[in-house]
VOBA-1610 file (N, C-alpha, C; in pm, whole numbers, padded with zeros to 5 digits, always signed):
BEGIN
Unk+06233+14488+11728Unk+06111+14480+11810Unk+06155+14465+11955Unk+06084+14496+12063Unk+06146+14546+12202Unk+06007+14506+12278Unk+06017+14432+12340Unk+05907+14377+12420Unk+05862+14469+12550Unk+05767+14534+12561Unk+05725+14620+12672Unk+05749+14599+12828Unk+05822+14706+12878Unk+05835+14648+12981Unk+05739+14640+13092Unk+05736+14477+13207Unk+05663+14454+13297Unk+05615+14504+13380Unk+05549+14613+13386Unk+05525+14682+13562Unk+05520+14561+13641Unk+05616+14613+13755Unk+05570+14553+13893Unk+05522+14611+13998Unk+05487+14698+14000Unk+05403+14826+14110Unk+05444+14962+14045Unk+05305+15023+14043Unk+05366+15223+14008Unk+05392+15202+13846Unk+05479+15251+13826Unk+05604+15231+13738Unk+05695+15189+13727Unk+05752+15149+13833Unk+05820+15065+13826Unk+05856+14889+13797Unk+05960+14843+13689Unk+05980+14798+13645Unk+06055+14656+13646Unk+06173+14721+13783Unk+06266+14663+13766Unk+06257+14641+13966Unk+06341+14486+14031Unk+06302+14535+14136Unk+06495+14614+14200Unk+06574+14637+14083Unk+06650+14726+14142Unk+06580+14865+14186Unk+06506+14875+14081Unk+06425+15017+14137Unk+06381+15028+14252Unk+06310+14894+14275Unk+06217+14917+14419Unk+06315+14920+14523Unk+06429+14871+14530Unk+06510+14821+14605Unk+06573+14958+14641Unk+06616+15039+14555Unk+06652+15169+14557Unk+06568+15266+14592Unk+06442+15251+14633Unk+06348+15326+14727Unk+06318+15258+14843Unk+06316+15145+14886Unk+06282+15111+15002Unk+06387+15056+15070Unk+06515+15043+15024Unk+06606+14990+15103Unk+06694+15088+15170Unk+06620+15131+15285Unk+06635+15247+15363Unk+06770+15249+15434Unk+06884+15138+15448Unk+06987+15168+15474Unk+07068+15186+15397Unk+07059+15196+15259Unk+07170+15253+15155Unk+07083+15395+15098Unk+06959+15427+15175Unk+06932+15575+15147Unk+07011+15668+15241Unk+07143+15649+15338Unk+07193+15753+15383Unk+07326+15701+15371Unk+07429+15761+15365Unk+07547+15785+15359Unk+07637+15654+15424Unk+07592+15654+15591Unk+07647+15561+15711Unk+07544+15532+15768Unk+07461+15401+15711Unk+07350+15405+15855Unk+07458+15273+15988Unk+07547+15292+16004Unk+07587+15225+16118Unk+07590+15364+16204Unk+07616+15479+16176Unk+07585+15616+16245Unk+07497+15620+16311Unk+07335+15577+16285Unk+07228+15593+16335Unk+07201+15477+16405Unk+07259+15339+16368Unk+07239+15211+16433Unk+07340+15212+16603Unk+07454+15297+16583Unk+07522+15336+16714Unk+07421+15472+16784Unk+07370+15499+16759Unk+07289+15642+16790Unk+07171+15585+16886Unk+07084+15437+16794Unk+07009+15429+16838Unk+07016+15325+16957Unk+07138+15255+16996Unk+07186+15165+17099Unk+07226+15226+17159Unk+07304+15375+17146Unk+07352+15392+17289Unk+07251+15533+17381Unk+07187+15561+17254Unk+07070+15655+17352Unk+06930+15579+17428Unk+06949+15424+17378Unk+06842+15350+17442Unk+06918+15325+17560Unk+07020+15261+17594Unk+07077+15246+17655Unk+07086+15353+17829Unk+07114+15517+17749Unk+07113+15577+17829Unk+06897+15601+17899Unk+06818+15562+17851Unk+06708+15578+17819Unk+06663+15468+17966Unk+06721+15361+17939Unk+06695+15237+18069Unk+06796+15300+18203Unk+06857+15319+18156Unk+06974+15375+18278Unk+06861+15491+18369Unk+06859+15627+18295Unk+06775+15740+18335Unk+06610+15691+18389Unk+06589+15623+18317Unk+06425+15649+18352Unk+06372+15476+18417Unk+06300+15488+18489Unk+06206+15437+18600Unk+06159+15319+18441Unk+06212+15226+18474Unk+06140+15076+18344Unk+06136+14956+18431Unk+06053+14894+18345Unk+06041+14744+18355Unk+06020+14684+18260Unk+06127+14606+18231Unk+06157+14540+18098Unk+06077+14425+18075Unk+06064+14352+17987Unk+06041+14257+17914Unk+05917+14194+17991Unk+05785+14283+18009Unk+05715+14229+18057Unk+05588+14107+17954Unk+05551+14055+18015Unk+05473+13937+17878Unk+05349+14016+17853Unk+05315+14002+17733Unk+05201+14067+17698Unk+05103+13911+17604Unk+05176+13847+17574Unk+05104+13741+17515Unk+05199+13584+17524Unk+05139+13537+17475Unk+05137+13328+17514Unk+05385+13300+17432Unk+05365+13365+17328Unk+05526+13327+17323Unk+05617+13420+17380Unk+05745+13359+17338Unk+05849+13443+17450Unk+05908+13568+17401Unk+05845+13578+17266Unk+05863+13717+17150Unk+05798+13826+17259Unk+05657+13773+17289Unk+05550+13868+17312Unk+05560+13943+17464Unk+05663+14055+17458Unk+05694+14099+17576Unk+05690+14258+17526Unk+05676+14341+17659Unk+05700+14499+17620Unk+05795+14522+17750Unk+05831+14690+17683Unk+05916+14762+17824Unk+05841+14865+17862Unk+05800+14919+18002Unk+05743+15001+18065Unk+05800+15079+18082Unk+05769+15216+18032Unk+05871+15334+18136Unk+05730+15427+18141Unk+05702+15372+18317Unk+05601+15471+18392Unk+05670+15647+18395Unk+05540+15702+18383Unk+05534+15825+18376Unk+05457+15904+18526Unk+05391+15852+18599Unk+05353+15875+18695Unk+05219+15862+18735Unk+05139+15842+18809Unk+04975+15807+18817Unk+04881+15885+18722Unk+04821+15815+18644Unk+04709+15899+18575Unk+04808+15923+18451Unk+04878+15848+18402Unk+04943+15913+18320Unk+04914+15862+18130Unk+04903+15969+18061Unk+04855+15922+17976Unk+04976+15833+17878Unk+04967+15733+17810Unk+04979+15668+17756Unk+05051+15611+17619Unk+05142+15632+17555Unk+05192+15600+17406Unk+05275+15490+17460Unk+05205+15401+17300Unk+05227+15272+17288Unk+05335+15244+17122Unk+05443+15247+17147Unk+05502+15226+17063Unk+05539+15101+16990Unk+05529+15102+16827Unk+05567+14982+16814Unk+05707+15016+16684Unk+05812+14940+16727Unk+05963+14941+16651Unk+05976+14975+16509Unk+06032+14990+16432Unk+06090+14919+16268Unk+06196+14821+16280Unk+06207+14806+16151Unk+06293+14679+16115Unk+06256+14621+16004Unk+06155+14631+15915Unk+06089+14560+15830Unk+06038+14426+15877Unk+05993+14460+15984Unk+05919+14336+16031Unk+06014+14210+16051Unk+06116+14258+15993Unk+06202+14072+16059Unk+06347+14134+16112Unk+06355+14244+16165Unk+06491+14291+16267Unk+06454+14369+16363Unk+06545+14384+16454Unk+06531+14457+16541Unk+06455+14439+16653Unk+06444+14501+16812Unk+06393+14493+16897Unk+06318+14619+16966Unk+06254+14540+17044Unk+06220+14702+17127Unk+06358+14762+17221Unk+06418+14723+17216Unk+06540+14729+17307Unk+06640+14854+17229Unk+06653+14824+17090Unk+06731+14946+17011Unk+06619+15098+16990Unk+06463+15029+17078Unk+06395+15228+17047Unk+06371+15249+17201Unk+06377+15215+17322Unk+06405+15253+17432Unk+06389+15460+17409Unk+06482+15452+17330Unk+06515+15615+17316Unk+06394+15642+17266Unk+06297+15622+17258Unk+06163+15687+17232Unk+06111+15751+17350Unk+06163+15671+17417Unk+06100+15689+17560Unk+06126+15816+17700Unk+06210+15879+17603Unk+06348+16008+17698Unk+06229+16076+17698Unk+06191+16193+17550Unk+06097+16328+17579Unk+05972+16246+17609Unk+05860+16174+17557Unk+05755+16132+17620Unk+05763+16175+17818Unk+05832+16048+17835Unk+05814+16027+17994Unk+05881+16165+18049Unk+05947+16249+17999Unk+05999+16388+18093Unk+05890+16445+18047Unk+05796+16444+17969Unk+05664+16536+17968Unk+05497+16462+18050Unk+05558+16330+18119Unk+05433+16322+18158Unk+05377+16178+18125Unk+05432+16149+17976Unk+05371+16043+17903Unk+05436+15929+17933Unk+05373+15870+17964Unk+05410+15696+17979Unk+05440+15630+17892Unk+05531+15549+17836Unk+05569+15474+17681Unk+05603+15294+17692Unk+05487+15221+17641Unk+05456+15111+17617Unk+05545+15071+17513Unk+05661+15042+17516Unk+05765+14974+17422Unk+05747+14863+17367Unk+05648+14834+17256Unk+05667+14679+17208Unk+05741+14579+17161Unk+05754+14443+17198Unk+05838+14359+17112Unk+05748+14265+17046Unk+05787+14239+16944Unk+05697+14105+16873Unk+05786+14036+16797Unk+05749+13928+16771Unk+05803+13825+16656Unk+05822+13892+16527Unk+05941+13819+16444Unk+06008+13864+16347Unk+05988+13764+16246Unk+05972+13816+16109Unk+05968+13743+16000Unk+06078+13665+15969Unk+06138+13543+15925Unk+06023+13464+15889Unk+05949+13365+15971Unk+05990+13366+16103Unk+05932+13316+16193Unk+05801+13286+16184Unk+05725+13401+16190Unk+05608+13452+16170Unk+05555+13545+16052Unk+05426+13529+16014Unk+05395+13618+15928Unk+05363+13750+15954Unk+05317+13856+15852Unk+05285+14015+15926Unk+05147+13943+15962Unk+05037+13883+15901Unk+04954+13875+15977Unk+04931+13819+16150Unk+05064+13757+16182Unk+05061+13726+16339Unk+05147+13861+16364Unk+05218+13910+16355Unk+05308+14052+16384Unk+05165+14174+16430Unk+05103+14190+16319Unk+04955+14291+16331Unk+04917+14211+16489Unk+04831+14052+16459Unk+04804+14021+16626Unk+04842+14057+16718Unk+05024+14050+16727Unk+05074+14077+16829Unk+05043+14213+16868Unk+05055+14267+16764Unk+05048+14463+16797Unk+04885+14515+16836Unk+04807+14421+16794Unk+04672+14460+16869Unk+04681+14396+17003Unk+04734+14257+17019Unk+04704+14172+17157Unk+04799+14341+17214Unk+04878+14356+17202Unk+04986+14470+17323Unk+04893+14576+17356Unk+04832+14605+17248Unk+04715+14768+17287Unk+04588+14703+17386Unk+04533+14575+17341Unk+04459+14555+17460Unk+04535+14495+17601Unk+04604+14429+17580Unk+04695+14417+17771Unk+04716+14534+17807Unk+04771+14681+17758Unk+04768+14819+17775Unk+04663+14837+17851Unk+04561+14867+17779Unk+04455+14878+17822Unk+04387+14832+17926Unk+04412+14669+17984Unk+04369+14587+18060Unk+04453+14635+18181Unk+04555+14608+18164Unk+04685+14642+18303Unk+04727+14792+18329Unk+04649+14865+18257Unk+04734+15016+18258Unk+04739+15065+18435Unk+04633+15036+18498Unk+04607+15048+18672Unk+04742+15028+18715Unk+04804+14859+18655Unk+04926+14819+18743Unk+05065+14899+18732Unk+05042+14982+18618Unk+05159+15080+18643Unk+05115+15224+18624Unk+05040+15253+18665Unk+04908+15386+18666Unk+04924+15450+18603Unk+04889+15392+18491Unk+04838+15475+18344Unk+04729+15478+18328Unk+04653+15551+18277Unk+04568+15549+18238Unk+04478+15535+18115Unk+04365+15438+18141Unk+04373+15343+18023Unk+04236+15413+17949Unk+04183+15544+17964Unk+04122+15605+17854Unk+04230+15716+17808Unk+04327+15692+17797Unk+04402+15800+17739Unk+04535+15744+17662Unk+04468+15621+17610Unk+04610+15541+17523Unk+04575+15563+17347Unk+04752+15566+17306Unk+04756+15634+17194Unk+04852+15571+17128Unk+04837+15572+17002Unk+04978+15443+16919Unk+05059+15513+16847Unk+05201+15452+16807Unk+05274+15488+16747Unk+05371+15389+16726Unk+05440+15446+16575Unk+05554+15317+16516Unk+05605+15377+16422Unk+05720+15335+16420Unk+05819+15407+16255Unk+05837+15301+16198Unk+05813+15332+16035Unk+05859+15239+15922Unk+05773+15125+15941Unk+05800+15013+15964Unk+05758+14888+15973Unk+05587+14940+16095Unk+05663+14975+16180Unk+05588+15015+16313Unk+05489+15111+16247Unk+05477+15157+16174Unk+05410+15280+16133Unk+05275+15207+16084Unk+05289+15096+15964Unk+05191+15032+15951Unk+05145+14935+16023Unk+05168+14905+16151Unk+05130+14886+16305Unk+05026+14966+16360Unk+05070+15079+16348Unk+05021+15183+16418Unk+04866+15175+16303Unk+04892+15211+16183Unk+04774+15213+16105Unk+04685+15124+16148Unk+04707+14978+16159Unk+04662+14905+16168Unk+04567+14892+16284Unk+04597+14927+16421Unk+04578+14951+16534Unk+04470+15041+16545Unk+04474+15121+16448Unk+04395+15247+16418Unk+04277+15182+16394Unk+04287+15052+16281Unk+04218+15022+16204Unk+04099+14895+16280Unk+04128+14867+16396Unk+04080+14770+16493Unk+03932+14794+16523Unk+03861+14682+16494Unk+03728+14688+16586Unk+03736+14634+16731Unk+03813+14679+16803Unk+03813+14679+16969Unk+03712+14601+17012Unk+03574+14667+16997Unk+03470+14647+17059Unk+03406+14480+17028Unk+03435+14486+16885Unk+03385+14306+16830Unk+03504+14227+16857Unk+03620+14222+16830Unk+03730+14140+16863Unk+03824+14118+16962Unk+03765+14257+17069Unk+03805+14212+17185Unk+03741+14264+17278Unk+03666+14298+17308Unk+03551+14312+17405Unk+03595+14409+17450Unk+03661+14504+17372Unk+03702+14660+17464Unk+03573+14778+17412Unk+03630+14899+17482Unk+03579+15035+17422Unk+03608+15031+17296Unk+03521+15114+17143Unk+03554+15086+17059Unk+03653+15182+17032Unk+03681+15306+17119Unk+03745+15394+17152Unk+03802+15390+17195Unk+03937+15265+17245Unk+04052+15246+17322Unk+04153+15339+17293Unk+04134+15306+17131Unk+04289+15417+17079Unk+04247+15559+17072Unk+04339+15653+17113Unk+04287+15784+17130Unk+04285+15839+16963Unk+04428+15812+16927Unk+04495+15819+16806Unk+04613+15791+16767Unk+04670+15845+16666Unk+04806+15752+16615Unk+04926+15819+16549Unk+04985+15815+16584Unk+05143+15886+16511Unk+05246+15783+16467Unk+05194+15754+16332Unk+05289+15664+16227Unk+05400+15755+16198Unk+05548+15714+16197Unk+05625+15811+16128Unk+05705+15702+16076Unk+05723+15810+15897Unk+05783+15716+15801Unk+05723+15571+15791Unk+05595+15575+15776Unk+05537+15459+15784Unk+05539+15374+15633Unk+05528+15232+15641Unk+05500+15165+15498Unk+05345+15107+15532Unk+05256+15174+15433Unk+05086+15167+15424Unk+05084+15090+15337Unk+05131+15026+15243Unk+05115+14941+15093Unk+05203+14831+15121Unk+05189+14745+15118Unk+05271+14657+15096Unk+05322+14601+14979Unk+05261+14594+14884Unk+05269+14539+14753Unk+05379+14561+14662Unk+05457+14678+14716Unk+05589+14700+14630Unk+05696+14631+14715Unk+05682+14568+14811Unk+05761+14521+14905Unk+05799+14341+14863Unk+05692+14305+14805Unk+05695+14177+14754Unk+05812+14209+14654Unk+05822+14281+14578Unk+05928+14261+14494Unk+06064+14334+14517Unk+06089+14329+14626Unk+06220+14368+14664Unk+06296+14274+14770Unk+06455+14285+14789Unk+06523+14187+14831Unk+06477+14115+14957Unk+06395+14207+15017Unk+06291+14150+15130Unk+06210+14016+15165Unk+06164+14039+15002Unk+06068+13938+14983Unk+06106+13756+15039Unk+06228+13720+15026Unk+06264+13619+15116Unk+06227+13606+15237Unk+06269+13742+15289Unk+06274+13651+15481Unk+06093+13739+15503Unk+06030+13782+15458Unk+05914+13855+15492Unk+05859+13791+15412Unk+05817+13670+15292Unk+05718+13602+15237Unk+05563+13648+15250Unk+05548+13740+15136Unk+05460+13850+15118Unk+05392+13752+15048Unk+05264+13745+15073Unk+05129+13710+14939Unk+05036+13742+14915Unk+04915+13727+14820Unk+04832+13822+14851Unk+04759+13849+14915Unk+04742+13733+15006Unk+04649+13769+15142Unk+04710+13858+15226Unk+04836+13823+15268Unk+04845+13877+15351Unk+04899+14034+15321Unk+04922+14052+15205Unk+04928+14181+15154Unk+04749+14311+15161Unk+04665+14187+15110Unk+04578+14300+15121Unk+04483+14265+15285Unk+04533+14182+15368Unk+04481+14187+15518Unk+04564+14282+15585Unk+04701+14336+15534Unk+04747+14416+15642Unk+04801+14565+15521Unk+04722+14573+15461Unk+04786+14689+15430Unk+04709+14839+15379Unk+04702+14924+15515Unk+04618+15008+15570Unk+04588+15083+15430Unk+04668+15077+15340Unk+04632+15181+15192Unk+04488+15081+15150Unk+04508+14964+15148Unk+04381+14872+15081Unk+04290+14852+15122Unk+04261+14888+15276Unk+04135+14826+15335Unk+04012+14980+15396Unk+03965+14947+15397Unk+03849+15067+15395Unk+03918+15113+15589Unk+03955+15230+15566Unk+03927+15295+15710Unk+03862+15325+15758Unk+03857+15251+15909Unk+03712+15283+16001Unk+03685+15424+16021Unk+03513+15454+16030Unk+03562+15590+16067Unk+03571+15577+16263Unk+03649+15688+16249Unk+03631+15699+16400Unk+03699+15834+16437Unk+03625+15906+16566Unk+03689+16063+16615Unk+03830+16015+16675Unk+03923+15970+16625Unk+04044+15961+16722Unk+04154+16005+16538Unk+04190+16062+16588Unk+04277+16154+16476Unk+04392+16109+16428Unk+04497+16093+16375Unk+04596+16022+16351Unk+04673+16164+16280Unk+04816+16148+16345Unk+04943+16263+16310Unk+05000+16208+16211Unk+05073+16208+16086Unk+05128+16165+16004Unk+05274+16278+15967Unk+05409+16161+15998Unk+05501+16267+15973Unk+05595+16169+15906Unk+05745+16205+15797Unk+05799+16186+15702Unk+05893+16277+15697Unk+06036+16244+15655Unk+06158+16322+15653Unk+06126+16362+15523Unk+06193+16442+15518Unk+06164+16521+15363Unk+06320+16470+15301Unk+06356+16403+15316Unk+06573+16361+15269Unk+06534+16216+15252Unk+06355+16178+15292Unk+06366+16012+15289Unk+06318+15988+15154Unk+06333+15849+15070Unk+06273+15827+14937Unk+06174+15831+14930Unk+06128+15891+14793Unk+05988+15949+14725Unk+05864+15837+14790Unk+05897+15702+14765Unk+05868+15629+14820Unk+05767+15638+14934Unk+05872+15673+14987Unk+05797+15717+15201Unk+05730+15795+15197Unk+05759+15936+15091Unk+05697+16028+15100Unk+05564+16026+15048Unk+05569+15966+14917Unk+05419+15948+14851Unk+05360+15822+14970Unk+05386+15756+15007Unk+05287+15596+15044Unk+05294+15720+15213Unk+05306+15781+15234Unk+05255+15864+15355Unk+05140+15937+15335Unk+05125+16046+15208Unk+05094+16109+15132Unk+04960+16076+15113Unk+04969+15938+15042Unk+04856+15881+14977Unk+04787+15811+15151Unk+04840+15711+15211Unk+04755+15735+15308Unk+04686+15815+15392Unk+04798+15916+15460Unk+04703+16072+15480Unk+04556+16092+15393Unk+04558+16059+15264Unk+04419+16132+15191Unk+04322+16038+15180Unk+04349+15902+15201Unk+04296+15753+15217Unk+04215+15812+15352Unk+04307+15832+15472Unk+04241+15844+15584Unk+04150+15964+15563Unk+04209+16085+15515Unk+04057+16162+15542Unk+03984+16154+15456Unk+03982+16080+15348Unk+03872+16066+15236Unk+03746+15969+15350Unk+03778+15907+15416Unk+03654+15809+15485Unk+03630+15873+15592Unk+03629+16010+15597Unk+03645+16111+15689Unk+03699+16158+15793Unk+03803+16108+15847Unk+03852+16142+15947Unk+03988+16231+16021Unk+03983+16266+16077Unk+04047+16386+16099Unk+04245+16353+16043Unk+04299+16398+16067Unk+04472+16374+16036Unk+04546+16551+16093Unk+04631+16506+16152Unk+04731+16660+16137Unk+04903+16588+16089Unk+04942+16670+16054Unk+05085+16652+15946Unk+05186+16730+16041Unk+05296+16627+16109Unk+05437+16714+16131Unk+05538+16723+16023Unk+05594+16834+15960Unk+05707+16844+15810Unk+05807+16793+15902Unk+05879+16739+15816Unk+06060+16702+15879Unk+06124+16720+15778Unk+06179+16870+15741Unk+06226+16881+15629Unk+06378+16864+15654Unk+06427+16772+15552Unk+06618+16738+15584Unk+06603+16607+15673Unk+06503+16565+15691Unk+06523+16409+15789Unk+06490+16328+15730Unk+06592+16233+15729Unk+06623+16124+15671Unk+06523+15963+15764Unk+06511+15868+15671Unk+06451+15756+15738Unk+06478+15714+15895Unk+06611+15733+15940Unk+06618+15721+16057Unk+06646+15827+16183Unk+06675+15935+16131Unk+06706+16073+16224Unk+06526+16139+16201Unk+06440+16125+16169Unk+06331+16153+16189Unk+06270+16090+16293Unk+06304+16014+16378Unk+06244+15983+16490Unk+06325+15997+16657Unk+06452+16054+16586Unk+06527+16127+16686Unk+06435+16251+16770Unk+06365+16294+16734Unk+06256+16415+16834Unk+06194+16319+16926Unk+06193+16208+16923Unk+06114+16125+17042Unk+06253+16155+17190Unk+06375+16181+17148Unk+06417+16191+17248Unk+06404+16340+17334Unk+06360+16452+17284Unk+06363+16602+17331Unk+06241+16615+17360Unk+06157+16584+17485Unk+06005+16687+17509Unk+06026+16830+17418Unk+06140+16894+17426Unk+06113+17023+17342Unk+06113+16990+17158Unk+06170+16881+17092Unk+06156+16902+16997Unk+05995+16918+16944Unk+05999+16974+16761Unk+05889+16989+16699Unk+05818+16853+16715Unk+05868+16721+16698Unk+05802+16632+16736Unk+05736+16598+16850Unk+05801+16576+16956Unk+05767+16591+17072Unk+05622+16695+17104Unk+05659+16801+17069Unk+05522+16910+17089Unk+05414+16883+17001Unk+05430+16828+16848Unk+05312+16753+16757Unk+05256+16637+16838Unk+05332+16581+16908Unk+05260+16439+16954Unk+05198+16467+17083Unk+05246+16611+17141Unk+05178+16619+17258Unk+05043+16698+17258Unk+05048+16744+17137Unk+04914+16829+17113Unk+04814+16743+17036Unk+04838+16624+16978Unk+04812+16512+16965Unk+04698+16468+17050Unk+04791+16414+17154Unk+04749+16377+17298Unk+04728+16482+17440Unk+04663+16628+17362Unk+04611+16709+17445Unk+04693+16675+17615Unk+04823+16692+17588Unk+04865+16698+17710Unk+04977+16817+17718Unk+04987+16915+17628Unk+05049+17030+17603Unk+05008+17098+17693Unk+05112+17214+17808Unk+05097+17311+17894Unk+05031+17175+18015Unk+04949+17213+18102Unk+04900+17215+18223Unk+04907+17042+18256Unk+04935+16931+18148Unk+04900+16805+18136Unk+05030+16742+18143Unk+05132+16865+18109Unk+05292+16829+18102Unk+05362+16872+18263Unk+05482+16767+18295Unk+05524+16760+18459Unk+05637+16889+18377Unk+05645+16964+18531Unk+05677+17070+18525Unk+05879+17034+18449Unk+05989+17102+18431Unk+06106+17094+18387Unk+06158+17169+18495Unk+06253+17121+18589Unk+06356+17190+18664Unk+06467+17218+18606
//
């Protein structure tokens, strides 16, 4: 006799399994490759372009962003990091910031508090408090603050959802239309398979705060501001379905979505196009943000 085995999310069973889909640095070969990739092209990123670092956006000393102005009137992306919510800084995605700002776009670099410090439900706060100071201060580095737009990989991705997911207008006395729209890439929308993987320590998942922040569970607002959804096709099934399934989440409550393919990109070289205005990414996010041809600063 053989006792049935436990689902713990999906089908899955075991949390080696889960661990083996979401533990995105033993899904490539060398990720110290991409962890040197992504320090020294940020690096060159502060060097090249016009910033101001670590400005405060809220009450702790977590709650700071980096500016890299794009020029008066300029429209707007507000990025928020990965890490699984308890690594990393805004300081290692700097390099987001290369093709944006050579096309025009201004890039709001977020930092926030890290698990276990904090929970995702203060992490989400932080990432809404940053879109409204955006919004509030965009004059002081002349951006322009009807033309702001979100974005985040992995961790950041369900940031970005989330952001999407904001009543502006009741919880913070903005337009309810602040966010234009949103480009999650490689995003995590579910949380619930995350509880049972090696994570679950320093990120102390429960069920509140699983179904308060996790854009697959909660009814999407509708609203005309569109959201891009993109995914390496080399990343685990994982990424690919919980992308998948949110994409059809979002337009099932009607609302618009367009899809960039990244076929052969892996969890962390899929957000390498943030550095080329010419890459396929770069041109998805700019048609995005209707700033393709006449909206883009000219290339010498």
């Amino acid at each position: 006799y053989r006792a049935m085995a436990h689902t713990l999310y999906r089908h899955f069973t075991t949390q080696a399994e889960l661990d083996a889909e979401y533990d995105v640095e033993r899904s490539v070969p060398d990720f110290m490759v991409y962890a040197r990739h992504f320090i020294d092209e940020s690096k060159l990123a502060r060097h090249r372009l016009e910033c101001r670092l670590d400005v405060p956006y809220g009450p702790t000393r977590d709650e700071h962003l980096d500016l890299f102005p794009a020029g008066k009137g300029a429209p707007i992306l507000v990025f928020f990091h990965g890490g699984y919510w308890r690594m990393l800084s805004s300081k290692e995605f700097s390099c987001v910031a290369l093709g944006p700002v050579s096309a025009g776009v201004t890039v709001v670099n977020v930092n926030y508090s890290l698990c276990p410090k904090v929970s995702i439900d203060e992490i989400t706060r932080q990432a809404r408090a940053a879109v409204a100071w955006t919004f509030r201060k965009a004059a002081s580095f002349g951006g322009d603050p009807s033309r702001i737009y979100v974005s985040g990989h992995s961790a950041g991705g369900q940031l970005t959802a989330m952001c999407m997911n904001t009543d502006w207008e009741a919880d913070y006395g903005l337009p309810a239309d602040v966010v234009k729209g949103g480009f999650p890439v490689s995003g995590v929308f579910d949380l619930r398979p995350i509880r049972y993987t090696a994570m679950q320590p320093a990120i102390q998942l429960d069920d509140g705060v699983i179904l308060r922040n996790s854009p697959q569970l909660l009814a999407p607002r509708r609203t005309p501001a569109p959201m891009l959804f993109s995914v390496g096709g080399a990343e685990p099934a994982e990424f690919q379905r919980q992308t998948r399934d949110y994409q059809q989440h979002w337009e099932n409550a009607g609302n618009r979505a367009m899809v960039l393919e990244q076929p052969g990109r892996n969890h962390f070289d899929a957000i390498y196009g943030f550095e080329d205005a010419r890459s396929p990414l770069c041109e998805a996010l700019f048609r995005l943000m209707g700033v393709d041809g006449a909206g883009r600063r000219p290339r010498f």
